[in-house]
PyMOL CGO cylinders between C-alpha atoms (Angstrom):
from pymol import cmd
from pymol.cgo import CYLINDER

trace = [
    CYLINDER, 86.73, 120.96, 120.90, 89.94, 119.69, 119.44, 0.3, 1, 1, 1, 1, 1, 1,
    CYLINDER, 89.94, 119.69, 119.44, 90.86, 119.75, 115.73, 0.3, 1, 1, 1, 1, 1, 1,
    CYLINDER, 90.86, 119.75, 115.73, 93.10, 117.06, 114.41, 0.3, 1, 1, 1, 1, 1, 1,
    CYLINDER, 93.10, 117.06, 114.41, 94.59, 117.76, 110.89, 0.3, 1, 1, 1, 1, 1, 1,
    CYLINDER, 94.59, 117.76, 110.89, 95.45, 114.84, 108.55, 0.3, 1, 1, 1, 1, 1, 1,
    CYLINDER, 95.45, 114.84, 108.55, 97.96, 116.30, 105.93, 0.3, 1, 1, 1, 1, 1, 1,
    CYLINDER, 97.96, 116.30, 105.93, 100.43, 115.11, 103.41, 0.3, 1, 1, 1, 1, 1, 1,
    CYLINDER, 100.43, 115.11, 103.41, 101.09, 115.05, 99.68, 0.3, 1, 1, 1, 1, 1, 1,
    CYLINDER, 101.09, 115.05, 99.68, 99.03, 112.76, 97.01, 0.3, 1, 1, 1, 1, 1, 1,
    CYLINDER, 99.03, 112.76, 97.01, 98.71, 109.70, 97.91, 0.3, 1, 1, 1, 1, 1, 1,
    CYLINDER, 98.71, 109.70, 97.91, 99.51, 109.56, 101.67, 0.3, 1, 1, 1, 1, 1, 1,
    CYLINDER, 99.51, 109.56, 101.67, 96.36, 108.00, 102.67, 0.3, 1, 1, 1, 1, 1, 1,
    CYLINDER, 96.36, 108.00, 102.67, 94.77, 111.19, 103.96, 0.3, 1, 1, 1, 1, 1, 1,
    CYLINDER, 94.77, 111.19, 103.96, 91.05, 109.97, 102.88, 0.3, 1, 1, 1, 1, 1, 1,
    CYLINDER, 91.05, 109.97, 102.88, 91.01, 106.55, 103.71, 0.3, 1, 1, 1, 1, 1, 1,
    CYLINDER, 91.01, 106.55, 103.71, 92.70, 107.24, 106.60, 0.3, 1, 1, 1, 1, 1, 1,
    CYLINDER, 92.70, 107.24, 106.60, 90.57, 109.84, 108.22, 0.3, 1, 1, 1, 1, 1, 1,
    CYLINDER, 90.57, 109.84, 108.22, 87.07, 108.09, 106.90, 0.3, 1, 1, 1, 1, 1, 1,
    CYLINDER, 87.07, 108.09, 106.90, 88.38, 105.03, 108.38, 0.3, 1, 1, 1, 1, 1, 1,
    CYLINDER, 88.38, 105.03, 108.38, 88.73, 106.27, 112.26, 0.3, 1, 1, 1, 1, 1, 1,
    CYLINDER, 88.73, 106.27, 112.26, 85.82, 108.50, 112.01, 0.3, 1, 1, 1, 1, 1, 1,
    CYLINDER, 85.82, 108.50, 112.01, 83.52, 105.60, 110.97, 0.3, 1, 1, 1, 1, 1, 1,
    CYLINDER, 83.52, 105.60, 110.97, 84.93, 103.10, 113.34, 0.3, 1, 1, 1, 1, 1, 1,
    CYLINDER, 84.93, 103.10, 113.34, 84.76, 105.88, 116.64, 0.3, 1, 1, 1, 1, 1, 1,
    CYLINDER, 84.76, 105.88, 116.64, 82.10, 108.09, 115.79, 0.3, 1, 1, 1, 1, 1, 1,
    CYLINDER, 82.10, 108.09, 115.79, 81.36, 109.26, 119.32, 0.3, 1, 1, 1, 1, 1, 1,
    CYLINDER, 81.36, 109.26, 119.32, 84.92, 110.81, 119.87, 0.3, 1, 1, 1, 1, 1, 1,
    CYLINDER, 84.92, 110.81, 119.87, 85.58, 111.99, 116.23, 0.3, 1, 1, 1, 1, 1, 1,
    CYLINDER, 85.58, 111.99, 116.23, 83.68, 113.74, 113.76, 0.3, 1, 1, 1, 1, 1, 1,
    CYLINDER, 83.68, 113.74, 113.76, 84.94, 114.03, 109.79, 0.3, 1, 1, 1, 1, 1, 1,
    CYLINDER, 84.94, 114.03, 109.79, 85.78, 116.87, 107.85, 0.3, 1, 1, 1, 1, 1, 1,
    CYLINDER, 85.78, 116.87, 107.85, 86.25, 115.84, 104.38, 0.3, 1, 1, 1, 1, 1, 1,
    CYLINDER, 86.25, 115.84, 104.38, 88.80, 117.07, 102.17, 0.3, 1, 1, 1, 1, 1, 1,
    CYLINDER, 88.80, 117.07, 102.17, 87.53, 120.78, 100.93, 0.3, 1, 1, 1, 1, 1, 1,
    CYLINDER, 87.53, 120.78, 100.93, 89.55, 120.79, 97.27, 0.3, 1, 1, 1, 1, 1, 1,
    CYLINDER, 89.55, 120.79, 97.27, 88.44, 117.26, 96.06, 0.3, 1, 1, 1, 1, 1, 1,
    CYLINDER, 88.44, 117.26, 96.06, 84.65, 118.73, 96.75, 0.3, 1, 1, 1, 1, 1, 1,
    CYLINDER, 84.65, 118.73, 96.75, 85.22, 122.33, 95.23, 0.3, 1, 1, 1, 1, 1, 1,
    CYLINDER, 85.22, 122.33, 95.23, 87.30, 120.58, 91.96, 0.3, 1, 1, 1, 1, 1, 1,
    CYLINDER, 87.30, 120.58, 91.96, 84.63, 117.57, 91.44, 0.3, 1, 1, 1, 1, 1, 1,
    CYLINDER, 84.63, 117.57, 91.44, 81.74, 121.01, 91.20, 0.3, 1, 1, 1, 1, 1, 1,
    CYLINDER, 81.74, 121.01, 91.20, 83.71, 122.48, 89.18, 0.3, 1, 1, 1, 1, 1, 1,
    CYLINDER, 83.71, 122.48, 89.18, 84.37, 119.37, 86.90, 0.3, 1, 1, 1, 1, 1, 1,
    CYLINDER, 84.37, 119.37, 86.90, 88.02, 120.07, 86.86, 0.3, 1, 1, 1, 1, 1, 1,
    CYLINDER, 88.02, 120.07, 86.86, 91.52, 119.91, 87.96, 0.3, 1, 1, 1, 1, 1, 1,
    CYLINDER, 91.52, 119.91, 87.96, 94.33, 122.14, 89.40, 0.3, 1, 1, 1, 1, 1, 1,
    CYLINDER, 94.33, 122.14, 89.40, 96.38, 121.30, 86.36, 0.3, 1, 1, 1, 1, 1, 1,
    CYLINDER, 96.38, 121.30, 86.36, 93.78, 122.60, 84.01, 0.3, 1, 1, 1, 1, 1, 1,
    CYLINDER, 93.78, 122.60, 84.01, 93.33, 125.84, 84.96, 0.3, 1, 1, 1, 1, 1, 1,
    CYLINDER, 93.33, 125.84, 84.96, 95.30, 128.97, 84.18, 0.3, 1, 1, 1, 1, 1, 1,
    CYLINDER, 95.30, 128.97, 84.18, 96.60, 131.22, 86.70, 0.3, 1, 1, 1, 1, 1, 1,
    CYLINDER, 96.60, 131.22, 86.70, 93.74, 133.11, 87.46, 0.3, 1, 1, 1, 1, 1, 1,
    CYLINDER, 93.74, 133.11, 87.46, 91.43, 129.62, 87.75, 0.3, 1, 1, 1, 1, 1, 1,
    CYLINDER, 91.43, 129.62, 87.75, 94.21, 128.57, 90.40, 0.3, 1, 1, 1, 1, 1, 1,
    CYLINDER, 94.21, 128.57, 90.40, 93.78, 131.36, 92.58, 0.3, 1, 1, 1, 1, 1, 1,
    CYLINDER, 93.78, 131.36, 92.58, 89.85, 131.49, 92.29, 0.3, 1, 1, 1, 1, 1, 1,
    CYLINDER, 89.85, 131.49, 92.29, 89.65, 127.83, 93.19, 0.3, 1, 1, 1, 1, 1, 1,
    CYLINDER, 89.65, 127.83, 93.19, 92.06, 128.40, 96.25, 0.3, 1, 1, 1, 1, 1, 1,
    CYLINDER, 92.06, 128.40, 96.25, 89.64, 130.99, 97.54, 0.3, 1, 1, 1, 1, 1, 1,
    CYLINDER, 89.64, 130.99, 97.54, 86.24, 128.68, 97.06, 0.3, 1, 1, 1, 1, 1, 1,
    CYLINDER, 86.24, 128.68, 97.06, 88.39, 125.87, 98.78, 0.3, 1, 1, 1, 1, 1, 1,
    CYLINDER, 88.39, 125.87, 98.78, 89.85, 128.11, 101.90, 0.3, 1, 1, 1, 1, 1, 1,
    CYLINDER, 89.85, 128.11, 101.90, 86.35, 129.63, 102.58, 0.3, 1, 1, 1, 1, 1, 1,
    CYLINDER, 86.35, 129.63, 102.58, 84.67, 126.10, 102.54, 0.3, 1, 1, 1, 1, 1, 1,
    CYLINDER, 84.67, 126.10, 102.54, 87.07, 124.71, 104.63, 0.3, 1, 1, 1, 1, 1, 1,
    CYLINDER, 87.07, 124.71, 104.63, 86.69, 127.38, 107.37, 0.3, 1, 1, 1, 1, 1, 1,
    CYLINDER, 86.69, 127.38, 107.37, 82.67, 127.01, 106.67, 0.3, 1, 1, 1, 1, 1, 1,
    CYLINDER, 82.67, 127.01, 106.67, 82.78, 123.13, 107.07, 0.3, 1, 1, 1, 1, 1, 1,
    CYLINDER, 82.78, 123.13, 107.07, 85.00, 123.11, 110.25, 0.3, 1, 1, 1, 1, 1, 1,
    CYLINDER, 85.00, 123.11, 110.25, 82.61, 125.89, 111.92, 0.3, 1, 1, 1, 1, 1, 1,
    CYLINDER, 82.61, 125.89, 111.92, 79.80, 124.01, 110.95, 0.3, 1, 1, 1, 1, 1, 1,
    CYLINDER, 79.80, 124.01, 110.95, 80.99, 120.70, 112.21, 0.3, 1, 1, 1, 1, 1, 1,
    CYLINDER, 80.99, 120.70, 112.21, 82.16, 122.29, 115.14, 0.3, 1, 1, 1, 1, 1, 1,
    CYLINDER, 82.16, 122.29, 115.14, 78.69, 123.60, 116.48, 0.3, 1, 1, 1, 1, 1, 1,
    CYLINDER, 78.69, 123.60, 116.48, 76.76, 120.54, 114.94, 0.3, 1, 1, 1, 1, 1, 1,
    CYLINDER, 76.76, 120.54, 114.94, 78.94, 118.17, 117.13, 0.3, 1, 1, 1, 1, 1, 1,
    CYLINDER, 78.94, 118.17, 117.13, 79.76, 119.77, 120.58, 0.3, 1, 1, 1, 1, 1, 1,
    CYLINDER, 79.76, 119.77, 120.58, 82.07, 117.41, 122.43, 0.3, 1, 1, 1, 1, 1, 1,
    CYLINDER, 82.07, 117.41, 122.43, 83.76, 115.21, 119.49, 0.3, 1, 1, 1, 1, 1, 1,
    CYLINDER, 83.76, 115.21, 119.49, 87.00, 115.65, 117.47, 0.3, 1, 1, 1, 1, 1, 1,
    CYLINDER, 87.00, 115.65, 117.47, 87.41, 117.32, 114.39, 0.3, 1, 1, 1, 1, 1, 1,
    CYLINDER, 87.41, 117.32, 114.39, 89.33, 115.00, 112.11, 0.3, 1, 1, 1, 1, 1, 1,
    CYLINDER, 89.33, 115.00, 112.11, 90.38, 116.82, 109.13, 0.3, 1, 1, 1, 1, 1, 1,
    CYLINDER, 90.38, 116.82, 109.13, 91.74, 115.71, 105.76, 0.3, 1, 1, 1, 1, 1, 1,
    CYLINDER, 91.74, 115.71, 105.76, 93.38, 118.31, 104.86, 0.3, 1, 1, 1, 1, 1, 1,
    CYLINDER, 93.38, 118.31, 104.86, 93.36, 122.21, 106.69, 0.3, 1, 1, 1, 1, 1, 1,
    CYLINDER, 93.36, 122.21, 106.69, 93.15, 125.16, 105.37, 0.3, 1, 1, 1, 1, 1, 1,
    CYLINDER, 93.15, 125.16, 105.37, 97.32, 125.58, 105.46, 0.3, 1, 1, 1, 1, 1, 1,
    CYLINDER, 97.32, 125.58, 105.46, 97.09, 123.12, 102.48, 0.3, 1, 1, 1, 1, 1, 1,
    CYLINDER, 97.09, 123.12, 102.48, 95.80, 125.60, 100.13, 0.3, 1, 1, 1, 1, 1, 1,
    CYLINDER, 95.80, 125.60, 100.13, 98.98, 127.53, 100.37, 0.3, 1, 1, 1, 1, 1, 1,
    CYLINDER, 98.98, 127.53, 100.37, 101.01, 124.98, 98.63, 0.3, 1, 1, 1, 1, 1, 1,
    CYLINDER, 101.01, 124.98, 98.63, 99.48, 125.17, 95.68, 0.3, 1, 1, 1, 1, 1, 1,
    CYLINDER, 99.48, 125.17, 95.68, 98.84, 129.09, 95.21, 0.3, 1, 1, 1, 1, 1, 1,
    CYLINDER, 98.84, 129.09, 95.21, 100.38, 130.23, 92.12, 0.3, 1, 1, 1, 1, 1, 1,
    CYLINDER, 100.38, 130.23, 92.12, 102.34, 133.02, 94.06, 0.3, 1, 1, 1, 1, 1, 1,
    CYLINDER, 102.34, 133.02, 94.06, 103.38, 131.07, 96.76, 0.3, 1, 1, 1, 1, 1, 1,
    CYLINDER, 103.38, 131.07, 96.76, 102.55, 130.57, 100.26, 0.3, 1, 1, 1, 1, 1, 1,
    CYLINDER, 102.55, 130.57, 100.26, 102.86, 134.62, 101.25, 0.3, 1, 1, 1, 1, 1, 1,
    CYLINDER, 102.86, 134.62, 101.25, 100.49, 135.78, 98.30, 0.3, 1, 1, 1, 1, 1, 1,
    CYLINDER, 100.49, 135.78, 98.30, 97.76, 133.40, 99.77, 0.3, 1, 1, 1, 1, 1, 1,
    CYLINDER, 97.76, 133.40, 99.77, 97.76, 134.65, 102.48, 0.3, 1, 1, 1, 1, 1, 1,
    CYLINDER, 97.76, 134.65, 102.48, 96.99, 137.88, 101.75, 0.3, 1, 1, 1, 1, 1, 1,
    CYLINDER, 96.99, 137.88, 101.75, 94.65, 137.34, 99.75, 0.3, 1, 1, 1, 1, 1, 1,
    CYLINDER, 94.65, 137.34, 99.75, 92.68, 134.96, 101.67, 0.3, 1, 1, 1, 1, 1, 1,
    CYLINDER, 92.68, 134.96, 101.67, 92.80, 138.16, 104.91, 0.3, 1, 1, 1, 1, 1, 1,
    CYLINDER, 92.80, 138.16, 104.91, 94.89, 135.56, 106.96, 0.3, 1, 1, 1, 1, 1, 1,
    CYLINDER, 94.89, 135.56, 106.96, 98.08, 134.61, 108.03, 0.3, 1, 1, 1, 1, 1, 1,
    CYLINDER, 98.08, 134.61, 108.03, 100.34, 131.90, 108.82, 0.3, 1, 1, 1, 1, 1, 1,
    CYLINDER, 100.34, 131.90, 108.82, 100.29, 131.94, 112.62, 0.3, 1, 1, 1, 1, 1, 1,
    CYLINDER, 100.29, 131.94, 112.62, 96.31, 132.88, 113.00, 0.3, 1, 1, 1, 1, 1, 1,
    CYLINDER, 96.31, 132.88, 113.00, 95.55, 129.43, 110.56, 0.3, 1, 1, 1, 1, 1, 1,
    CYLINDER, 95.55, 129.43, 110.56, 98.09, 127.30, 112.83, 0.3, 1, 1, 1, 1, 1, 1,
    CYLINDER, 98.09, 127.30, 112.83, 96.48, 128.08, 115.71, 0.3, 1, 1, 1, 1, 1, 1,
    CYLINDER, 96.48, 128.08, 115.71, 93.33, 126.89, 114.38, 0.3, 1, 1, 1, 1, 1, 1,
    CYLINDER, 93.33, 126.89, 114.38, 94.51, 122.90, 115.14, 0.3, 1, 1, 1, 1, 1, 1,
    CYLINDER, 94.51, 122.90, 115.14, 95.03, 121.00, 118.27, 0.3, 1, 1, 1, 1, 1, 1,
    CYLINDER, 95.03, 121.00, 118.27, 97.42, 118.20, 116.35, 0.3, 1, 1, 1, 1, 1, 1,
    CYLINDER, 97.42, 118.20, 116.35, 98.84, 117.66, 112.94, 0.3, 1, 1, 1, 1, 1, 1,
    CYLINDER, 98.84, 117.66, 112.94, 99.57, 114.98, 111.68, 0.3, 1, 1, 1, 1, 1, 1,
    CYLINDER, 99.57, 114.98, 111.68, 101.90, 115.05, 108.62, 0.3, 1, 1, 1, 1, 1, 1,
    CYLINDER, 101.90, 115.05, 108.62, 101.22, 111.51, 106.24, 0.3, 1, 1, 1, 1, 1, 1,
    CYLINDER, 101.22, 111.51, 106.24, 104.23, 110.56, 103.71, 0.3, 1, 1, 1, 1, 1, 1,
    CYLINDER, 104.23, 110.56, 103.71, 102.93, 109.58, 100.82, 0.3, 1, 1, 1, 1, 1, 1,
    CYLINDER, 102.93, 109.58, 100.82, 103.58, 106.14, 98.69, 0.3, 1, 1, 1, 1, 1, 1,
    CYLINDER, 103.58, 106.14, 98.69, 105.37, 107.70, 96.23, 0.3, 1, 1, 1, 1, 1, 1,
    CYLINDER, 105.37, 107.70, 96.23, 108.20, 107.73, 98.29, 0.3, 1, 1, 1, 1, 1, 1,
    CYLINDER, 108.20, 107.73, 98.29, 108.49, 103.40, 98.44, 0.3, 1, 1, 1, 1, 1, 1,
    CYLINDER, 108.49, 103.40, 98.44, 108.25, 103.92, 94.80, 0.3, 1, 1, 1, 1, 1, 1,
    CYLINDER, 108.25, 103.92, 94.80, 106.16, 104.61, 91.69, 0.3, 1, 1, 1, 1, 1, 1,
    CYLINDER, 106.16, 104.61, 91.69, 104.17, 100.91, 92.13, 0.3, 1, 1, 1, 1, 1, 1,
    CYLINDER, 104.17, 100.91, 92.13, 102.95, 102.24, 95.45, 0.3, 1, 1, 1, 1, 1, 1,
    CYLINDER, 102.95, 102.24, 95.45, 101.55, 105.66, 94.23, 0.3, 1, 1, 1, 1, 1, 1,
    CYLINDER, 101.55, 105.66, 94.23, 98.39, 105.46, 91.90, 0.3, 1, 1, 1, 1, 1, 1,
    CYLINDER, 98.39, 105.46, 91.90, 98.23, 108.81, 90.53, 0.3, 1, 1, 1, 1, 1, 1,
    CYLINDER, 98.23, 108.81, 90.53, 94.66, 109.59, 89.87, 0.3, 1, 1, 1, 1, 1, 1,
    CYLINDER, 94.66, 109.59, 89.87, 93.08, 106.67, 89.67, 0.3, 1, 1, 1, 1, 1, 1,
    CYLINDER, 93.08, 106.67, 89.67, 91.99, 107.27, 93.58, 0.3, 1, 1, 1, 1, 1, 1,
    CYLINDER, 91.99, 107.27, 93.58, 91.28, 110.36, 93.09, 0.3, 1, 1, 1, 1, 1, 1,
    CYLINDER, 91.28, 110.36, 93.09, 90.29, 112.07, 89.63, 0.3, 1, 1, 1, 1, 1, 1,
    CYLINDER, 90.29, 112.07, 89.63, 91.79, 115.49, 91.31, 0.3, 1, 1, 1, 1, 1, 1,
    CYLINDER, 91.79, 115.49, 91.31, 94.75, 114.33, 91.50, 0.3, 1, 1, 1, 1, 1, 1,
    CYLINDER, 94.75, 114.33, 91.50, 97.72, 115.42, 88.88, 0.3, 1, 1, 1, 1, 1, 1,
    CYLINDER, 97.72, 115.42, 88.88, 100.98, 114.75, 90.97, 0.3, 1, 1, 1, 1, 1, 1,
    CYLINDER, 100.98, 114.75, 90.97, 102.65, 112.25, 89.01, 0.3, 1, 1, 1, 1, 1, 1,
    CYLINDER, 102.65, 112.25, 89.01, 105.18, 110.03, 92.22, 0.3, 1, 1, 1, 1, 1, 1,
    CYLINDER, 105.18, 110.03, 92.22, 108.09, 112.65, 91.61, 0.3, 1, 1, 1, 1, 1, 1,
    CYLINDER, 108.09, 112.65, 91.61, 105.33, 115.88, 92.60, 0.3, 1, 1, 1, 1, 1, 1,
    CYLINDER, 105.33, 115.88, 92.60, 103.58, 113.94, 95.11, 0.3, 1, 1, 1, 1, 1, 1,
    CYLINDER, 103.58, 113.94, 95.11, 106.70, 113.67, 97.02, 0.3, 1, 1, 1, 1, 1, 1,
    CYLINDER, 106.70, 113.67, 97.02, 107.41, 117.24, 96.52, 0.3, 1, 1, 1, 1, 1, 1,
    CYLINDER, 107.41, 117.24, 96.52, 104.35, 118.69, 97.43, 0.3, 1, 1, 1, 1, 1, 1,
    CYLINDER, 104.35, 118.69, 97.43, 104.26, 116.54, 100.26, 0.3, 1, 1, 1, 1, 1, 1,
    CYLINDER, 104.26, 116.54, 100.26, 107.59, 118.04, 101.98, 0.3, 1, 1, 1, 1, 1, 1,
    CYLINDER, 107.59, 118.04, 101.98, 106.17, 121.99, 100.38, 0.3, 1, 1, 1, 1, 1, 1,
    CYLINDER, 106.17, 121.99, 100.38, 103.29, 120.48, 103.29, 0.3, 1, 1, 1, 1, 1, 1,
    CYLINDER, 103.29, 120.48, 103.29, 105.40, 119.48, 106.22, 0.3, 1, 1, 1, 1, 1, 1,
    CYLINDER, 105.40, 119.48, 106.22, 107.58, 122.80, 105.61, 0.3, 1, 1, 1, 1, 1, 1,
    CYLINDER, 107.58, 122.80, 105.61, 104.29, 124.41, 105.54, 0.3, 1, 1, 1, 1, 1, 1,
    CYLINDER, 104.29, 124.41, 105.54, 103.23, 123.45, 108.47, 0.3, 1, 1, 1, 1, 1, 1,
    CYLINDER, 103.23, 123.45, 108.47, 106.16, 122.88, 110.37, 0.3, 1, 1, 1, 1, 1, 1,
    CYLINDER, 106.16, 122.88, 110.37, 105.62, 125.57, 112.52, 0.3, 1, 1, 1, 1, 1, 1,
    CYLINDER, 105.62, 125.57, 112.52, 102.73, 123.55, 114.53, 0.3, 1, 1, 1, 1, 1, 1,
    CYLINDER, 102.73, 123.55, 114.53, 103.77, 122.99, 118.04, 0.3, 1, 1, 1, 1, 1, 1,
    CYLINDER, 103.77, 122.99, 118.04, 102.09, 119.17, 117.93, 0.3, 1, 1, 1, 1, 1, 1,
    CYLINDER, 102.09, 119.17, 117.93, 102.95, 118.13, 114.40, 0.3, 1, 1, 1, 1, 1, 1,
    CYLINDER, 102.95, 118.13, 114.40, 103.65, 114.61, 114.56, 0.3, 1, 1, 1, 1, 1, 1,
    CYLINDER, 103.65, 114.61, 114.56, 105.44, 112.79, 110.67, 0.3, 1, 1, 1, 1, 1, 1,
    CYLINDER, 105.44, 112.79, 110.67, 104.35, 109.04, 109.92, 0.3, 1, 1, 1, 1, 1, 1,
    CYLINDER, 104.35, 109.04, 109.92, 106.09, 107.38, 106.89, 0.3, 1, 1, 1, 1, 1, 1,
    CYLINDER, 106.09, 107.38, 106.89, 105.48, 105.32, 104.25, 0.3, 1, 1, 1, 1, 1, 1,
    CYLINDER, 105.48, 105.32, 104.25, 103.75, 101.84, 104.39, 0.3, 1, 1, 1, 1, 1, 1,
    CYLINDER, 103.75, 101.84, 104.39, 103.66, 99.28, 101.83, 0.3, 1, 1, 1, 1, 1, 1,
    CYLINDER, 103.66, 99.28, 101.83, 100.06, 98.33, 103.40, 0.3, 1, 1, 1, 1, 1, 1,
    CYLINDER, 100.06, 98.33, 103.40, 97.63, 100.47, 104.43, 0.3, 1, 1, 1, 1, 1, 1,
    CYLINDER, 97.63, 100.47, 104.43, 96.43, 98.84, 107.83, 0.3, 1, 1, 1, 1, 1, 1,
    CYLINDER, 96.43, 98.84, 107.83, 99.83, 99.63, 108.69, 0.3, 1, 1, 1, 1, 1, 1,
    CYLINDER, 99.83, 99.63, 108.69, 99.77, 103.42, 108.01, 0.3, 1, 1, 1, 1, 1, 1,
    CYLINDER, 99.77, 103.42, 108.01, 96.11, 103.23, 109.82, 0.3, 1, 1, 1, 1, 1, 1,
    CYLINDER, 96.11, 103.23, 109.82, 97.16, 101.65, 112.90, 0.3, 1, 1, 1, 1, 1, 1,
    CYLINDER, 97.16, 101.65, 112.90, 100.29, 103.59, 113.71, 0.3, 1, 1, 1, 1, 1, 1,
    CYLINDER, 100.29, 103.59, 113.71, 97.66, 106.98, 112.60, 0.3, 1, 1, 1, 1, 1, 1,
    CYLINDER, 97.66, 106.98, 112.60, 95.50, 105.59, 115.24, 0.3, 1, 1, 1, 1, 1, 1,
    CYLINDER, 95.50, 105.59, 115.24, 98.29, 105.38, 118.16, 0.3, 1, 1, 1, 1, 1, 1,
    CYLINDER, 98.29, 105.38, 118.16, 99.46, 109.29, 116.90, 0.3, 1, 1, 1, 1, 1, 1,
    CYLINDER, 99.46, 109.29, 116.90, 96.02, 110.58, 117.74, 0.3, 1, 1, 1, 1, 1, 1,
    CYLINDER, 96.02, 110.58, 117.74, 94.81, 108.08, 120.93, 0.3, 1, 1, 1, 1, 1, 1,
    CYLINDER, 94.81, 108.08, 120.93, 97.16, 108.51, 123.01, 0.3, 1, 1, 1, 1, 1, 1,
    CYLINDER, 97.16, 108.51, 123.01, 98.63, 112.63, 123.01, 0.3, 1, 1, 1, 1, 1, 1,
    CYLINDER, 98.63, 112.63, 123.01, 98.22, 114.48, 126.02, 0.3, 1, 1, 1, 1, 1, 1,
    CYLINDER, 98.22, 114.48, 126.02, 97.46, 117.44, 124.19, 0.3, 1, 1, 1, 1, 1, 1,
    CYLINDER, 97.46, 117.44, 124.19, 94.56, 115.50, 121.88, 0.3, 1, 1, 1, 1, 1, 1,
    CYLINDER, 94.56, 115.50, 121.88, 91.67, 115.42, 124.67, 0.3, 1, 1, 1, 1, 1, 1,
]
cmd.load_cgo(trace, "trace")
């Protein structure tokens, strides 16, 4: 079974994106929803509102869900596509000790979570055409990137995982369809995506 990673900073269209496809092809792909938006809206909080300790406790409750959620998928869907928003290489950009630290702490490394996913692909977000594009948290109440950190967490994400031998990078889009459709051609048509 192939796992197919939709990753990017705030605002990149990682949700829509990934709900989208999944609901308009469910016999090839299966969704994973995104892991942190699930632990933070529990926890009736954000990653900005926590002190350091918080931070790393909600990393941990996010990695181990993701892992749980993609096995469970996995074995609940033989023969479809993971599509992911987010993977669990995400966490590691917002660990208070950096990317290193996390892993150590979640028993992992670098390589081992890479090797999870089949394909990544790496979403730019909004921000980027502009702070009229990018609408902070009123998508998502999770969210506390203002345009400036959404941008920069976004490329702390491609560095992140640029290390993925199928990482693919789509840009910006002033209209969503756009982003969508050239998202769709990224994961159709790659030899390696079966």
């Amino acid at each position: 079974m192939s796992r197919i990673v939709l990753t990017g900073g705030p605002g990149s269209g990682k949700t829509v994106i990934s709900t989208r496809i999944a609901r308009e092809q469910p016999d090839r792909f299966v969704l994973v929803p995104e892991a942190a938006t699930q632990v933070y809206d529990a926890l009736q909080t954000r990653w900005d509102k926590l002190d350091r300790e918080g931070r790393r406790e909600v990393q941990r409750k996010i990695y181990q869900l993701q892992v749980d959620q993609e096995d469970r998928t996995a074995q609940a869907n033989p023969g479809k596509i993971l599509l992911l928003d987010r993977g669990t290489i995400d966490g590691a950009a917002y660990w208070p000790e950096g990317p290193a630290d996390y892993w150590l702490d979640v028993g992992s490394t670098l390589e081992a979570e890479l090797k999870r996913y089949d394909a990544v692909i790496w979403m730019e977000s909004a921000a980027a055409l502009g702070h009229e594009f990018y609408d902070g948290d009123s998508s998502n109440a999770c969210r506390f990137e203002d345009a400036h950190g959404a941008i920069e967490s976004g490329k702390l994400l491609l560095k992140l995982w640029g290390g993925h031998p199928n990482l693919k990078h789509i840009g910006a889009f002033a209209e969503i369809e756009e982003k969508i459709a050239a998202v769709k051609e990224a994961i159709m048509f790659p030899s390696s995506i079966k």
